[in-house]
C-alpha positions as CSV (number, residue, x, y, z in Angstrom):
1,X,-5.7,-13.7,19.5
2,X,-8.5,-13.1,22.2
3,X,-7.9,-9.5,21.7
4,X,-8.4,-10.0,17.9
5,X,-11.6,-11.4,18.7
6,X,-12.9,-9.3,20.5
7,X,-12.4,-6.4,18.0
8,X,-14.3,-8.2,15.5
9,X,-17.0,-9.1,18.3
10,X,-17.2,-5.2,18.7
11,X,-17.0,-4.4,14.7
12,X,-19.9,-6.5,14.1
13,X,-22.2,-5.6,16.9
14,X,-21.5,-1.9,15.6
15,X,-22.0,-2.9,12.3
16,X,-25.6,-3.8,13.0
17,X,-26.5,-1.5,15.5
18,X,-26.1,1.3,12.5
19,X,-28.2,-0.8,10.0
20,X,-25.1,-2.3,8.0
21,X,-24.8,-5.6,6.5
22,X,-22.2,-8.1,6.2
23,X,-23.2,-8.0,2.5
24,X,-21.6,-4.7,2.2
25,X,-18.2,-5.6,3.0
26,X,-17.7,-6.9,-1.2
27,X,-19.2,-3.5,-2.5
28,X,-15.6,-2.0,-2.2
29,X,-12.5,-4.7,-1.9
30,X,-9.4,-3.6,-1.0
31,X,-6.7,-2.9,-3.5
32,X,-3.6,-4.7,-3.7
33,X,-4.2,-7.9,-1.9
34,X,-1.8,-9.7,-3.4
35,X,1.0,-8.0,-0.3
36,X,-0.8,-10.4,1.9
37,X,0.9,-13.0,0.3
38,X,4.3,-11.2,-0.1
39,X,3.6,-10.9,3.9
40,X,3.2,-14.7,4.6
41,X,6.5,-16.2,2.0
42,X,8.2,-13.2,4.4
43,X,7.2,-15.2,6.9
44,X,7.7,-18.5,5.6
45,X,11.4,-18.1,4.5
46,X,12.0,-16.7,7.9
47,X,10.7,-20.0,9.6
48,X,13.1,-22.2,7.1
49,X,15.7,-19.6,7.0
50,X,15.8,-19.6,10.7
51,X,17.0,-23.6,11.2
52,X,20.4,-22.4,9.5
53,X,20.2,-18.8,10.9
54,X,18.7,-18.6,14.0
55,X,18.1,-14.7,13.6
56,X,16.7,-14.4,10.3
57,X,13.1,-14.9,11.3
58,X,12.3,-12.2,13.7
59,X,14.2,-10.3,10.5
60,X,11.4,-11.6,8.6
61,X,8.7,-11.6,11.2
62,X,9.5,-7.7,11.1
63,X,9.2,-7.7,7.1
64,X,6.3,-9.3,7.4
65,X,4.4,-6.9,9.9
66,X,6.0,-3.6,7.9
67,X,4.3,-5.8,4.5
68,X,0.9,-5.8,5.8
69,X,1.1,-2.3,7.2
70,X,2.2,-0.7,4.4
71,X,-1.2,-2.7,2.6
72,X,-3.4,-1.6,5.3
73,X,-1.9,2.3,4.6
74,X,-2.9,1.6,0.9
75,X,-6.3,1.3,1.9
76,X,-6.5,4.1,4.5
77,X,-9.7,5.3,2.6
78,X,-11.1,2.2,5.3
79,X,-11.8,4.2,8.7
80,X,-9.5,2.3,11.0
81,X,-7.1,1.3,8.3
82,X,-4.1,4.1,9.3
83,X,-4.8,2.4,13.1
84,X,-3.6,-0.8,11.6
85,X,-0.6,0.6,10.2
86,X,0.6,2.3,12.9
87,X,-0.1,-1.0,15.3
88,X,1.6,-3.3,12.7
89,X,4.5,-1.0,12.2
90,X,5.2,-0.5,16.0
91,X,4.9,-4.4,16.6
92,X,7.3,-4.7,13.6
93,X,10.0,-2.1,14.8
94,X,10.3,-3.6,18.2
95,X,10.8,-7.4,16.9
96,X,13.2,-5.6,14.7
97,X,15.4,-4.4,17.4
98,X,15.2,-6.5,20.2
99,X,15.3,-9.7,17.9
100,X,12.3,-10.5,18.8
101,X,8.9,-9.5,20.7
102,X,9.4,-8.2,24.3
103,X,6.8,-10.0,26.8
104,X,6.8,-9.2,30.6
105,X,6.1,-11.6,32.6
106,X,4.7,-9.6,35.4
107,X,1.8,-8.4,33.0
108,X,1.0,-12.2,31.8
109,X,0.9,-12.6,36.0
110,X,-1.8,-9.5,36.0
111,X,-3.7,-11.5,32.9
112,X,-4.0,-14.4,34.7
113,X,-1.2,-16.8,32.3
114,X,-0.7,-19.8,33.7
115,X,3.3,-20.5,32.3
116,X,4.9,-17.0,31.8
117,X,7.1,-16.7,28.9
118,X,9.8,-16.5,31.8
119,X,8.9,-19.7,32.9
120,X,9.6,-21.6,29.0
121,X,11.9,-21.5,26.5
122,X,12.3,-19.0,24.0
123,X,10.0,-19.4,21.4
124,X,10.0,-18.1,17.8
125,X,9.8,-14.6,17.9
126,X,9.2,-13.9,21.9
127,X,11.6,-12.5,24.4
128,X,11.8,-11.8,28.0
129,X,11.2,-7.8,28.4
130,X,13.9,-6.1,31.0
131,X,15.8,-3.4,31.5
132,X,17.7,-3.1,28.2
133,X,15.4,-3.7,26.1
134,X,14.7,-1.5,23.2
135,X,11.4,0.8,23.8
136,X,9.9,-1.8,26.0
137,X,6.8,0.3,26.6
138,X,6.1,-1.1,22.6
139,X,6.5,-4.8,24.0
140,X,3.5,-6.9,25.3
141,X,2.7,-4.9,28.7
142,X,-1.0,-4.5,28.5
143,X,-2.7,-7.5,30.7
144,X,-5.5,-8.9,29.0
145,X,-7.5,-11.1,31.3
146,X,-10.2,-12.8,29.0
147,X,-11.0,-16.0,30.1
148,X,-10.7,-18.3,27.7
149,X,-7.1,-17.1,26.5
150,X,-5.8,-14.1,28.9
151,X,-2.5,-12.9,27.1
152,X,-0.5,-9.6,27.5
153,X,-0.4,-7.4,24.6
154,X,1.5,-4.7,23.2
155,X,0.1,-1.0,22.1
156,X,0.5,-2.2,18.5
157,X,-2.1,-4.9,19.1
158,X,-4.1,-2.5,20.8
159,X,-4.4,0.0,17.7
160,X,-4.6,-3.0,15.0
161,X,-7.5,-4.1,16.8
162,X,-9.2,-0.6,17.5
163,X,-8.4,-0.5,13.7
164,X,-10.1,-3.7,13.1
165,X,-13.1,-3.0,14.9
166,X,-13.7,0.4,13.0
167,X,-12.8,-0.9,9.5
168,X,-15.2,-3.7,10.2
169,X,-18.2,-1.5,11.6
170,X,-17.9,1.1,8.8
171,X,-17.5,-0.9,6.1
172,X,-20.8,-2.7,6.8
173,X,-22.2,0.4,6.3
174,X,-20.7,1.5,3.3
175,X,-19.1,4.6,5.0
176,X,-16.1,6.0,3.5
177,X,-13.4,8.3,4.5
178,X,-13.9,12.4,3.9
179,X,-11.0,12.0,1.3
180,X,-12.7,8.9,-0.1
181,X,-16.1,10.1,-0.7
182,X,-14.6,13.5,-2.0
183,X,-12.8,12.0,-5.3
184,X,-15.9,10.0,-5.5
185,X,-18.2,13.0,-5.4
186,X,-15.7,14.9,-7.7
187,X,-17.0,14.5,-11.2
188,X,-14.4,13.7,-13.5
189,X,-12.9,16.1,-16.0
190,X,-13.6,14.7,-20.0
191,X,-10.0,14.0,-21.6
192,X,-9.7,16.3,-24.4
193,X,-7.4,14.7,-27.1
194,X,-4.7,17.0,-28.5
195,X,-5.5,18.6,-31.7
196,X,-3.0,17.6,-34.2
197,X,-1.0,20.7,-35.7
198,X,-1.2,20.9,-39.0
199,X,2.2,19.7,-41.1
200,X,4.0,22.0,-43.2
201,X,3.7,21.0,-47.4
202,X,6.5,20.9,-49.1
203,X,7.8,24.1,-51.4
204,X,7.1,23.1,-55.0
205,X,9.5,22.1,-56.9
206,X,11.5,24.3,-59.0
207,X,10.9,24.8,-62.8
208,X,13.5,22.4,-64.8
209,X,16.4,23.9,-66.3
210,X,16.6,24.2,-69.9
211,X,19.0,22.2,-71.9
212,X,21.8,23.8,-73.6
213,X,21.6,24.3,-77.8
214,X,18.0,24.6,-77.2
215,X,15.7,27.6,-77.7
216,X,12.8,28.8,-75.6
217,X,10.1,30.9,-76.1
218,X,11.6,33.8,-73.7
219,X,15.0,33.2,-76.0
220,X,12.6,34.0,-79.2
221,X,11.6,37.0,-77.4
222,X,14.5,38.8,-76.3
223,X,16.6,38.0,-79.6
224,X,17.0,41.0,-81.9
225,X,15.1,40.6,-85.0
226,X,17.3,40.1,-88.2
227,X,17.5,43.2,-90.6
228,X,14.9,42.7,-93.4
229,X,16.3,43.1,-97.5
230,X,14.5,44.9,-99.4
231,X,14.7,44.8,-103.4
């Protein structure tokens, strides 16, 4: 958390040190917010879930980090967004295969933690890192020694907030990615609607028969004319 805040400490005092505004950050919202809250019932069932089965909520705890990623990598047209992603995908692998998040205790010592997480219970989603566990280097071993909360944190944490801190400063500008301001600066192409091919009419119909025992004019004309009786 102190980490957090001092990203967005960082993004803001950027922000307005290149003439942005915080009034800028509702010019352009993100798109498909509503994974935010696919994130958090993730989450959610994995705390009830986890009173029958214990294991289902770092299960979920991973879902849920992979969830917001995967909406943070939508919006990659945010500088800082695919730093997120990355952050929130790596903290989401290792939960995923060490059932939870690695901590060592020797780097909360270094941070200045009073009560290591060797030193308590288990809790939630927080293990203690050691030898066998899965790509530790991805677990909470970065020291942090801010003074009101020190904490160790993980590379993942340190990208999300890198991530944080960028998408925050550039979007009080109104900056955009290269790709981003490319298929805004590429004028659109008019739709041209599909000329409709012309149907084929119908052969006329043909001429009616004529009924038998009844004479026609081309019958009149062919027949051979009668030999005329003279007196």
């Amino acid at each position: 958390m102190a980490l957090l805040l001092l990203a967005l400490a960082a993004g803001l005092a950027a922000g307005y040190a290149r003439g942005g505004r915080l009034r800028r950050l509702g010019e352009r919202p993100p798109i498909r917010s509503r994974l935010i809250l696919t994130a958090l019932g993730a989450y959610a069932i994995g705390v009830g879930g986890s009173w029958a089965w214990e294991p289902l909520l770092p299960v979920m705890t991973a879902l849920c980090w992979f969830t917001i990623g995967f909406y943070a990598w939508l919006n990659r047209e945010y500088h800082g967004a695919r730093l997120i992603a990355l952050g929130l995908a790596a903290n989401g692998l290792v939960i995923l295969l060490n059932g939870g998040m690695p901590v060592s205790p020797s780097a909360q010592v270094r941070a200045g933690v009073e009560t290591t997480v060797a030193e308590r219970p288990e809790e939630g989603v927080v293990t203690v890192a050691a030898d066998d566990t899965r790509l530790r280097w991805l677990g909470k071993t970065i020291p942090v020694a801010f003074p009101p909360s020190p904490e160790a944190v993980s590379p993942g944490d340190v990208a999300v907030a890198a991530g944080v801190a960028a998408a925050l400063a550039t979007a009080m500008t109104g900056r955009r990615t290269a790709s981003a301001r490319e298929r805004a600066e590429t004028p659109r192409r008019p739709q041209q609607r599909p000329v409709p091919r012309p149907r084929p009419s119908a052969p006329p119909p043909p001429p009616p028969e004529p009924a038998a025992g009844h004479a026609t004019m081309d019958d009149d004309a062919t027949a051979p004319e009668s030999p005329r009786v003279t007196a």
